[in-house]
C-alpha positions, -999 to +999 in steps of 0.1 A: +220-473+315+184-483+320+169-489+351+139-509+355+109-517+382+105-559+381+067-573+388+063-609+405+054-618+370+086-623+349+105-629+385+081-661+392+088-668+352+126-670+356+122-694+390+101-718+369+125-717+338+097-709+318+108-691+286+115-669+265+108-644+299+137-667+320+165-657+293+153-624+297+150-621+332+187-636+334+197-613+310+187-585+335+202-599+363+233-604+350+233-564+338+221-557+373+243-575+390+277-561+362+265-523+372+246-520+340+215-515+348+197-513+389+164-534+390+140-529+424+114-545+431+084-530+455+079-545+491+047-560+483+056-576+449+087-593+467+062-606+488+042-619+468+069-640+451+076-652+483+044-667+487+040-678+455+072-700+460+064-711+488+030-724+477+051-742+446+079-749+463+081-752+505+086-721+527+125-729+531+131-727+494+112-695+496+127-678+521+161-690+503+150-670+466+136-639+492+173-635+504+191-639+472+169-615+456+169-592+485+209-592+476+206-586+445+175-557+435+165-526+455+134-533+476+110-502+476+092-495+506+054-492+506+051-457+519+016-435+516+019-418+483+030-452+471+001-472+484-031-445+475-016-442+441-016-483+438-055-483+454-060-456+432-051-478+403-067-507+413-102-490+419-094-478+381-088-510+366-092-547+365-058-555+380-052-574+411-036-551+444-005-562+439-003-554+401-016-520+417+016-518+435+043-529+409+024-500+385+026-473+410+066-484+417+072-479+382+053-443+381+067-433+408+103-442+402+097-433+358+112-466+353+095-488+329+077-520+345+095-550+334+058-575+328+041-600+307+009-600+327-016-587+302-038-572+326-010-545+331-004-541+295-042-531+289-040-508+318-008-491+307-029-485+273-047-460+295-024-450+320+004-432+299+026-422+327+032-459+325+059-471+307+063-506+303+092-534+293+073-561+274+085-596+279+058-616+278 
């Protein structure tokens, strides 16, 4: 059984339909959700998609997806080793702080970072305690 850490990426992907990612993501949700697999997703990434939605969407609708995915994937606390490691990264390479924290989720947890957003993949070329599930 494989594990995996979820950026707001392929999670905004799969809310806007927009495939091949959506059929993916819905792929791992139904594994998650069977026992197959456990997907988490950091604190700050969740959040992220929450605002994102609710930019897109309204803040109702966004506060609906934040609970069913709360139900559904592990949410990973922001806790100090968590957030230097995801500065750390940041002040390393061109990735946004939130990409910071997704990466340093997936380190810290050696699961590989389910992404499309190239800006991780280039960073992951350099950072190889990064392992990375492709589905962009």
């Amino acid at each position: 059984m494989q594990d995996f850490v979820l950026d707001a990426w392929p999670v905004l992907e799969w809310l806007e339909a927009r495939q091949p990612v959506a059929e993916r993501m819905r792929r791992l949700l139904e594994a998650n959700d069977s026992h197959n697999c456990s997907l988490c997703i950091n604190i700050v990434n969740l959040g992220e998609v929450f605002y994102i939605a609710a930019k897109r969407r309204n803040l109702e609708e966004a506060g609906r997806i934040l609970e069913s995915l709360r139900r559904r994937v592990i949410t990973i606390s922001a806790d100090d080793e968590l957030v230097l490691l995801a500065a750390n990264l940041k002040a390393r390479h061109p990735i946004s702080y939130a990409d910071g924290f997704a990466a340093a989720t997936a380190i810290l947890q050696k699961m590989p970072l389910v992404t499309g957003d190239p800006e991780i993949r280039a960073m992951a070329a350099k950072e190889k305690s990064l392992k990375l599930e492709w589905i962009g």
